[in-house]
VMD Tcl script that draws the C-alpha trace (Angstrom):
set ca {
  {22.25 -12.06 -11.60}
  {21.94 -15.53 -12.43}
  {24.91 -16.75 -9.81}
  {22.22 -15.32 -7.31}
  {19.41 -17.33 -8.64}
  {21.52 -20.58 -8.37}
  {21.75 -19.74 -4.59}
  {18.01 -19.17 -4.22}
  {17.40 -22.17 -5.81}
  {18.85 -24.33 -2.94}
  {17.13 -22.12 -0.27}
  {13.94 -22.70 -2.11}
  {14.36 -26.34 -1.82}
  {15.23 -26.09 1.71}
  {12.32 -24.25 2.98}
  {10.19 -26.83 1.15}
  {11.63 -29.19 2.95}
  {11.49 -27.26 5.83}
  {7.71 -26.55 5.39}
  {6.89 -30.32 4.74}
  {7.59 -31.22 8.89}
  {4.88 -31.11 10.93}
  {7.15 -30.10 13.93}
  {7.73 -26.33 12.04}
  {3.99 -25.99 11.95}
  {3.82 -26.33 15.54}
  {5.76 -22.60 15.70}
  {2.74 -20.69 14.01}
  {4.56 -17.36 13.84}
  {8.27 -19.57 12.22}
  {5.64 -21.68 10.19}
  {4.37 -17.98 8.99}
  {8.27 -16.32 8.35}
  {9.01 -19.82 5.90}
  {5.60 -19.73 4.24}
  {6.14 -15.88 3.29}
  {9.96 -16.98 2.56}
  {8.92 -19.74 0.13}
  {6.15 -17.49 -1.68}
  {8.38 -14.58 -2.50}
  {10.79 -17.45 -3.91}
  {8.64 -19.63 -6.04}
  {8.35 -16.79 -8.69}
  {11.82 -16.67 -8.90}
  {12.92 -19.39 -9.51}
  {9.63 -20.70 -12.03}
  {10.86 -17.56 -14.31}
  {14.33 -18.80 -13.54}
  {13.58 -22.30 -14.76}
  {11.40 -21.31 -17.98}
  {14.10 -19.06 -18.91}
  {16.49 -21.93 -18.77}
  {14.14 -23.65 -20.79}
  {13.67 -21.00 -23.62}
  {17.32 -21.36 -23.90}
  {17.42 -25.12 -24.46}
  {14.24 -24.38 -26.62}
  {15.97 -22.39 -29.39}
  {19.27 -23.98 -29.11}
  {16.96 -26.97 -30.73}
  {15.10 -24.36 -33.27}
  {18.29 -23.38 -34.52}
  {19.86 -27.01 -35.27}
  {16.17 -27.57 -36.77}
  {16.46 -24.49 -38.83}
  {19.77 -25.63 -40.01}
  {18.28 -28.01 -42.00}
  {14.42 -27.09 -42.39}
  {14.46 -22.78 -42.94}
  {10.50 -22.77 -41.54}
  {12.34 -23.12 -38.07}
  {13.88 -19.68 -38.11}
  {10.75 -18.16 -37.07}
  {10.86 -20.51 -33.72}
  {14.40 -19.06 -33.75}
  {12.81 -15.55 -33.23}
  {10.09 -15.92 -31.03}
  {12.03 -17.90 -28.97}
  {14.64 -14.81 -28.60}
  {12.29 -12.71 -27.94}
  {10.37 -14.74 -24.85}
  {14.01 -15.07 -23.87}
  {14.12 -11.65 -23.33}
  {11.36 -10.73 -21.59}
  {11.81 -13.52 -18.92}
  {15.10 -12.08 -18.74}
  {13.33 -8.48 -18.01}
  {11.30 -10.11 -15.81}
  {13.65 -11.80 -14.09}
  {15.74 -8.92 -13.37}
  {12.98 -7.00 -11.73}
  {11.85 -9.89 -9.77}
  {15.56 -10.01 -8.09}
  {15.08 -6.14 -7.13}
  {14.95 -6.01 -3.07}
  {11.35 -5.57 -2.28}
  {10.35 -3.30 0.54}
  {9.75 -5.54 3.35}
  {6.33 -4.30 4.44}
  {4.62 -5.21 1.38}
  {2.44 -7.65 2.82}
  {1.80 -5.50 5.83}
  {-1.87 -4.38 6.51}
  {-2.40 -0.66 7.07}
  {-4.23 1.77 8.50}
  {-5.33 4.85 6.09}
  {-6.22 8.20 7.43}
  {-8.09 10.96 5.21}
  {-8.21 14.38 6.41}
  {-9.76 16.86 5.26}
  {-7.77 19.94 4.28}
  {-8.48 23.65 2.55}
  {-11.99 23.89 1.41}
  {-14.22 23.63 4.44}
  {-16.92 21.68 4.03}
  {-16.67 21.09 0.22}
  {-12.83 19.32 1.34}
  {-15.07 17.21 3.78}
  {-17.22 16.18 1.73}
  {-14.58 15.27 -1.03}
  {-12.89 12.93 2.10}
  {-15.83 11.29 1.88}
  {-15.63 10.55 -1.36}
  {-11.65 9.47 -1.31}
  {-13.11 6.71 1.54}
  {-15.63 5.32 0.08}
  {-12.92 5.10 -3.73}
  {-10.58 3.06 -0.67}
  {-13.91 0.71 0.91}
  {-14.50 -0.09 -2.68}
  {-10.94 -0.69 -4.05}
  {-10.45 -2.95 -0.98}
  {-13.72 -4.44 -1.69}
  {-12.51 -5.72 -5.28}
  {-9.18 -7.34 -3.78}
  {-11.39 -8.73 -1.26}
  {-10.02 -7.34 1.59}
  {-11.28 -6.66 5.01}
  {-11.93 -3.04 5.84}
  {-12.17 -1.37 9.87}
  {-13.55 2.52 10.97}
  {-11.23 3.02 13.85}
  {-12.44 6.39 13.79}
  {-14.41 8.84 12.13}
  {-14.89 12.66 12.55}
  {-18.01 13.80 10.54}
  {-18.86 17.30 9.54}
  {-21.69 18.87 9.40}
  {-23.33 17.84 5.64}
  {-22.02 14.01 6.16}
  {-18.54 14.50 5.22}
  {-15.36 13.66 7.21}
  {-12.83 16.17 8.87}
  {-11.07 12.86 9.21}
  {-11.37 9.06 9.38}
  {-9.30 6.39 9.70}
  {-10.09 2.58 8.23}
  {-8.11 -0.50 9.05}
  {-7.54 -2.56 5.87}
  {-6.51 -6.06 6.15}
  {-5.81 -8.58 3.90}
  {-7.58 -12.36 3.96}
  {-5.09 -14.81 4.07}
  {-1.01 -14.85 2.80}
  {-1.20 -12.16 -0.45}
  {0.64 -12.84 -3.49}
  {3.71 -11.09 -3.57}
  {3.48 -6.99 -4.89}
  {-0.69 -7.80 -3.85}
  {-0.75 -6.73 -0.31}
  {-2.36 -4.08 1.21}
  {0.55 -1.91 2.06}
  {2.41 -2.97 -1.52}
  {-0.55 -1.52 -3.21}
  {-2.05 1.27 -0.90}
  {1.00 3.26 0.06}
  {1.32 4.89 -3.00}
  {-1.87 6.67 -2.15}
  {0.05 9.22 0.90}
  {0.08 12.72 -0.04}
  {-2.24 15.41 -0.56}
  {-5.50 14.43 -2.95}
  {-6.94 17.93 -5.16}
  {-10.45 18.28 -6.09}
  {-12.01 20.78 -8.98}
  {-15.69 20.53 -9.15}
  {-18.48 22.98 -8.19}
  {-18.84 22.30 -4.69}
  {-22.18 21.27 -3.56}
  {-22.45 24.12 -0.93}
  {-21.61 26.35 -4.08}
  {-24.86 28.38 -5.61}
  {-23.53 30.01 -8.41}
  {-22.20 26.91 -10.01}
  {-18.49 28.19 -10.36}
  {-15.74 25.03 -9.95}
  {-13.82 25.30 -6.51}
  {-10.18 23.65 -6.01}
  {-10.11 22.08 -2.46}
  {-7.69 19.32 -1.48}
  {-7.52 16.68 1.68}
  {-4.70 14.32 2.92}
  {-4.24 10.92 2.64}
  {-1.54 8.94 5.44}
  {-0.96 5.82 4.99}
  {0.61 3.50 7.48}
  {1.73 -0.08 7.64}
  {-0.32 -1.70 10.82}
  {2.53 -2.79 13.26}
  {2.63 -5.76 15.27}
  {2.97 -5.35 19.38}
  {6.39 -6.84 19.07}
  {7.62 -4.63 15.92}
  {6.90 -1.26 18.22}
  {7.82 -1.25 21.73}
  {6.11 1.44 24.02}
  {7.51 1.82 27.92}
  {4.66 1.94 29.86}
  {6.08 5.81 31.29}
  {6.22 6.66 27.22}
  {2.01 7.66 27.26}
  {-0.11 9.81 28.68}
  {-3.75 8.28 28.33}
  {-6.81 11.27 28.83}
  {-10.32 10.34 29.08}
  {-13.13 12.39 27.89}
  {-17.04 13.13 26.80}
  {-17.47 12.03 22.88}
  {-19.23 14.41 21.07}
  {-20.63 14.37 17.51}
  {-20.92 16.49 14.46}
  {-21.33 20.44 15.36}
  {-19.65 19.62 18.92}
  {-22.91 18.10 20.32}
  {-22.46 15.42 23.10}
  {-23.35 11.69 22.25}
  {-21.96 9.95 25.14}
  {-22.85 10.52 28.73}
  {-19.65 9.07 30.02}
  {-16.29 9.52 29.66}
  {-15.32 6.61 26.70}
  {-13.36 8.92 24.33}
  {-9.74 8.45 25.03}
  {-6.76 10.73 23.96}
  {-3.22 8.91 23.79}
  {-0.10 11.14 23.82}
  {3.23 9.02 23.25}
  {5.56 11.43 25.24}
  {8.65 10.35 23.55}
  {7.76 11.57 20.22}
  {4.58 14.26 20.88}
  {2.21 11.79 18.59}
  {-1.24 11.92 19.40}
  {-3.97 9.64 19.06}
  {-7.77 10.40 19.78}
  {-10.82 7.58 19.51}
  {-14.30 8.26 20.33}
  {-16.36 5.88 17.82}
  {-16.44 2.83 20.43}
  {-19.20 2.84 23.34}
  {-15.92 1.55 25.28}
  {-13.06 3.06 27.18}
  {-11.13 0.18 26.62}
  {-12.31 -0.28 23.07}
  {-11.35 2.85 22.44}
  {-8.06 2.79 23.90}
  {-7.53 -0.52 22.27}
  {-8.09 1.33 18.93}
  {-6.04 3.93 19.48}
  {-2.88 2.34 20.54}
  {-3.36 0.31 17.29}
  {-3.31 3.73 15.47}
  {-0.41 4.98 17.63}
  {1.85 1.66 17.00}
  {1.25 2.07 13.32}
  {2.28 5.97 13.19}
  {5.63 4.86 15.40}
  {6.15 2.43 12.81}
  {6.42 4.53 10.17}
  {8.68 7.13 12.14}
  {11.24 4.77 12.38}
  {11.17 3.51 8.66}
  {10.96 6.72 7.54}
  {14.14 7.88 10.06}
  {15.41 4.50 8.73}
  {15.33 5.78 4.87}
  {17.04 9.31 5.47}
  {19.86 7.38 7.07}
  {20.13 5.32 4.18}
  {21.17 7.42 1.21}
  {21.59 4.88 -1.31}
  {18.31 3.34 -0.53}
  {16.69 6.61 -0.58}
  {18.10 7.60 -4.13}
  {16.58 4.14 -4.76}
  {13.01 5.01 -4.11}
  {10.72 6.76 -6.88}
  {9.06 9.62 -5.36}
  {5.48 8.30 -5.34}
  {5.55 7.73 -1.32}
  {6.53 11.63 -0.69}
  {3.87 12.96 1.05}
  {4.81 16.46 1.16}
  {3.41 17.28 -2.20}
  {0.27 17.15 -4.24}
  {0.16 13.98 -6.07}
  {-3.19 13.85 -7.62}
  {-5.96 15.88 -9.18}
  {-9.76 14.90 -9.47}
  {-10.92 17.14 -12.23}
  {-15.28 16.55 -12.12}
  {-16.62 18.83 -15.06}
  {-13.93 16.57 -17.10}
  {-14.22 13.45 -15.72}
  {-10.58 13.33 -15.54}
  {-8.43 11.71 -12.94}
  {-4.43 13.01 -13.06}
  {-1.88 11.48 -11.18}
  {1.42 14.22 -11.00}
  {4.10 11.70 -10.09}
  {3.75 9.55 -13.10}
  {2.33 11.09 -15.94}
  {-1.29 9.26 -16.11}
  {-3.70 10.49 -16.83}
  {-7.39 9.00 -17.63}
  {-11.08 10.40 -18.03}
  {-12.41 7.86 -16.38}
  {-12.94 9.58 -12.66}
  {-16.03 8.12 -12.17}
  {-15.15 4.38 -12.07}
  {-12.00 5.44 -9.82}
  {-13.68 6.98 -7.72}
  {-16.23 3.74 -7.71}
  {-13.04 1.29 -6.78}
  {-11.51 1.31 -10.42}
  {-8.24 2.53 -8.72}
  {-5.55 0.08 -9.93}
  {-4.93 1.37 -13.29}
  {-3.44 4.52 -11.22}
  {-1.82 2.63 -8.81}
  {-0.23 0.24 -11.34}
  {1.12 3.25 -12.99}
  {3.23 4.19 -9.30}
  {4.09 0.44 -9.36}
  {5.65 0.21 -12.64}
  {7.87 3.60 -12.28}
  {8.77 2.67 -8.59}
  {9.95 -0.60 -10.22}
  {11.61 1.34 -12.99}
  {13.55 3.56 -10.53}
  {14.31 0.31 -8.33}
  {15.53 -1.86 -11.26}
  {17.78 1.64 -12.75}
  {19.42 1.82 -9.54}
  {20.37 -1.44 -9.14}
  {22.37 -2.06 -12.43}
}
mol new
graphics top color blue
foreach p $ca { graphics top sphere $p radius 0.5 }
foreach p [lrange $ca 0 end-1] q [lrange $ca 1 end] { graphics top cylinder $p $q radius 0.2 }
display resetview
């Protein structure tokens, strides 16, 4: 482990180095590869260095405490930073998935329940608008598919990130643990006789891709054009702005009404489209890759229920690692990253198993 440090050291030097000539800068998107380089270093190698340190540190204690026994406690605490750097250390080596600082684009969709799962994928969007609002970032309605009593069958919300995030802060490094199907116990609002419903809706989460991450032939689509309409199917557009994208290759389809545009729209849902592709070929990526695969904790698998919202006790459940909290109404007000912190530690768990 620490052979491998040594090495980073000297590539952390030489992107510095690298980074200090005004000719790199001059590149914007090489300028942006070093920068993101250098910042998943520097923690690395300041852990590296203060572990160093800690050893020097109580190499001295314990000549001290050969002479003068009120150094032996130095001794100890000493030992025991030395170990937790050495923890941290370890985990900070662990390959991170390179998408971390990606932005994404979240879909909810409403599932069993009718209106009651709607209206609960209502709720799930506005947990996300706050959440993002707390990290600061930058949040987008591509789309948005009301029902009837101002839920959503679905919606989908672009979530950026201001700036070059610390690394395990992005958007993607935090939010894609949220993918998988979201259950709801509560008496439902359309409900007269007070008894609690279960209903459930479905969270996708994609990292945004770049034009030149996801190539698309320009034979691949078929583009439709059509009327928007609005809640209970009534029109709200007089031309024909809505646009349908079908990405032939694949069968993935992509519809976007909420712009006044046709080009907006289209613009909006090739955006959606390039993201979806994206993830396709990770995931095809992954089940080629068996070790990486055995690798991966199972908070990103989408195909089962991963979370319960219990109302009439305030209780929020997470199935994948064990937490559980009766706090549900400051999660669902943006106080999400207790329950997300739990699916970071226990990926990093499984990550940092696997690779000793």
């Amino acid at each position: 482990m620490f052979e491998a440090v040594e090495e980073l050291i000297g590539e952390h030097a030489d992107l510095e180095k690298r980074l200090a000539d005004p000719a790199v800068h001059a590149d914007q998107r090489e300028a942006m590869r070093l920068n993101k380089r250098y910042a998943e270093l520097t923690p690395i190698i300041a852990t590296y260095r203060a572990w160093k340190q800690t050893g020097d540190d109580i190499e001295t204690a314990r000549e001290l405490a050969a002479d003068d026994p009120d150094f032996a406690d130095e001794v100890k605490e000493g030992e025991i930073r030395r170990e937790e750097l050495t923890d941290k250390l370890r985990l900070l080596l662990v390959p991170r998935d390179p998408s971390d600082d990606k932005d994404v684009i979240l879909e909810v969709k409403a599932g069993e329940g009718g209106e009651e799962s709607a209206l609960f994928a209502g709720d799930l969007l506005r947990m996300y608008l706050r959440y993002a609002e707390r990290f600061g970032w930058k949040t987008e309605i591509l789309e948005a598919n009301e029902s009837d009593l101002g839920g959503y069958k679905d919606v989908q919300v672009a979530v950026k990130t201001k700036g070059q995030p610390e690394p395990g802060q992005g958007v993607w490094a935090r939010l894609k643990y949220e993918g998988g199907v979201h259950r709801v116990q509560r008496v439902p609002a359309t409900e007269s006789q007070g008894r609690i419903h279960t209903s459930a809706a479905g969270v996708l989460v994609t990292p945004e891709a770049e034009e030149v991450e996801v190539e698309i032939g320009p034979n691949d689509l078929r583009i439709d054009v059509y009327r928007s309409s609005g809640p209970g199917g009534q029109s709200v557009n007089t031309t024909d702005s809505a646009v349908r994208i079908t990405h032939l290759p694949t069968g993935i389809v992509v519809s976007c009404q909420n712009e006044k545009s046709q080009l907006q729209n289209k613009e909006q849902a090739l955006r959606i489209l390039r993201s979806r592709l994206l993830a396709a070929a990770q995931e095809e990526a992954e089940r080629e890759a068996s070790d990486a695969r055995r690798s991966q904790v199972r908070t990103v698998d989408r195909s089962e229920r991963i979370r319960t919202y219990n109302f009439p006790e305030n209780r929020i459940s997470d199935h994948r690692v064990g937490f559980k909290a009766y706090n549900l109404d400051q999660v669902l007000d943006g106080e999400l990253d207790p329950v997300i912190q739990a699916c970071v530690d226990a990926d990093s768990a499984a990550k940092l198993a696997a690779a000793q």
